[in-house]
N, C-alpha and C positions, 0 to 999 in steps of 0.2 A: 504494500500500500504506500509505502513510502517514496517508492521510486516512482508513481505515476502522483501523486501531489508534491512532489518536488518538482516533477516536468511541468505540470500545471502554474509553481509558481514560478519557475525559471521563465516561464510564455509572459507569463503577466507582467513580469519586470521586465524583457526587453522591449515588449511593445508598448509600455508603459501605461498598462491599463489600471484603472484603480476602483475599487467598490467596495463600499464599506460599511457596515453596520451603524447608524450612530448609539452607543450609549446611553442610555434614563440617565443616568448617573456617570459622568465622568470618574476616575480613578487618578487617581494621583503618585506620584513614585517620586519619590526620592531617589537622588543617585550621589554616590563620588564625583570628583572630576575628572579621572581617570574612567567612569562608566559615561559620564556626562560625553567627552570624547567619543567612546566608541558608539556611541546611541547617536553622535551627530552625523557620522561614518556614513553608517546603515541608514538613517534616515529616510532617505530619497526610496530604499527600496522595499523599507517598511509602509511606506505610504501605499507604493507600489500592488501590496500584497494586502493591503486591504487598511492598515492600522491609520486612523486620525489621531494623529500625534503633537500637543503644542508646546512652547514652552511655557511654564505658569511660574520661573523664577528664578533664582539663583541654581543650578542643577535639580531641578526640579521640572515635571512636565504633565500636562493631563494627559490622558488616554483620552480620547473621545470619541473613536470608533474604531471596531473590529473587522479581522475579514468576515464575510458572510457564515462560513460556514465553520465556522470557528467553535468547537463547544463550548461549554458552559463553566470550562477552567477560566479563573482570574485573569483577564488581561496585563494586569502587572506581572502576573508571574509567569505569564509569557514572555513578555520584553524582559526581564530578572535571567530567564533563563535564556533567553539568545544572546544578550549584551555577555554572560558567563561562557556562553559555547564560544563567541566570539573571540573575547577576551585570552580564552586558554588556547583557541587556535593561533594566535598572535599571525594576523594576515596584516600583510602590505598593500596589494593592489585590489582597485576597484571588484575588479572580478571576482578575486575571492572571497571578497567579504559578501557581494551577491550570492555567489554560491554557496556559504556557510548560512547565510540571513535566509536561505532558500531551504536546505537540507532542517536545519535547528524545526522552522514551523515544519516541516514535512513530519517531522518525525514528533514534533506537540501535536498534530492535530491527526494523526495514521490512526486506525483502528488497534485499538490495545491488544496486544497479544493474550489466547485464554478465550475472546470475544469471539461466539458462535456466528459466521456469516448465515444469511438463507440464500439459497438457490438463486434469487435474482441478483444479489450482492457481488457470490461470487462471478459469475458472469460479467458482473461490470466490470469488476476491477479487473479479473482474466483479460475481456477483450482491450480494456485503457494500458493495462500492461504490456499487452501484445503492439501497440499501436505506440508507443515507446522508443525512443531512439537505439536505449540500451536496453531491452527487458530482462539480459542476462543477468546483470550486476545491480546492486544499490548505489544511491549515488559516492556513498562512501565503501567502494568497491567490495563488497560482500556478495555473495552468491547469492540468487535467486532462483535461477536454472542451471542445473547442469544435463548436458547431454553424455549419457553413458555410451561406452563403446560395447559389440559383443562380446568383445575379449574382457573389456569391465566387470560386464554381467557376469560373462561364465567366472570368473575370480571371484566376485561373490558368494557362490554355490559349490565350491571346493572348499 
């Protein structure tokens, strides 16, 4: 699931599309300056993927809207938790930090592991996986498919 809402959000940041939930209630965060920095970074691509983002002060900033389809976890601790994926990835150029601000929601907003799909579920995510640039690997190259050989197979059964 990971790897077809990562494509999804990788599409939306380059074509710079944006749609976004707005908030009842804006949420507030506090940050470092050192978080304050990396949140300015990301910004443009946070917006990107859905987040209304403002500043409300000295490192301080409201939320004021979500992506769409975003569950019903905290928006703070969303942004908490990409500025941390961020931070630990220690990225230089533009594109990386896209693609970490891309991978971080893919993997907050993916179907939880444990979580029963039904029949139509699977099918979606099957065919958007298939229709995937990569559908072999995650975006942080972990297997998804592998193809066996017969000599694989037959070594299994010995």
């Amino acid at each position: 699931h990971v790897r077809t809402i990562y494509d999804q959000y990788i599409e939306r940041i380059s074509q710079r599309q944006s749609a976004s939930q707005q908030m009842l209630f804006p949420e507030i965060i506090e940050l470092s300056e050192a978080e304050t920095m990396i949140l300015n970074d990301a910004m443009a691509d946070l917006q990107y993927i859905g987040f209304d983002i403002a500043p409300f002060g000295k490192n301080t900033f409201s939320i004021n809207g979500t992506p769409p389809n975003m569950e019903s976890t905290s928006a703070k601790e969303y942004i908490t938790q990409i500025i941390a994926s961020l931070k630990e990835a220690r990225l230089d150029f533009k594109s990386q930090i896209t693609e970490q601000v891309a991978l971080s929601m893919a993997k907050l907003s993916a179907t939880p592991y444990g979580r029963t799909l039904d029949s139509n579920e699977m099918m979606y995510l099957v065919n958007n996986l298939f229709q995937s640039k990569d559908p072999n690997f995650t975006p942080d190259n972990k297997t998804i498919i592998k193809v066996f050989t017969t000599d694989e197979i037959e070594k299994g059964f010995r």
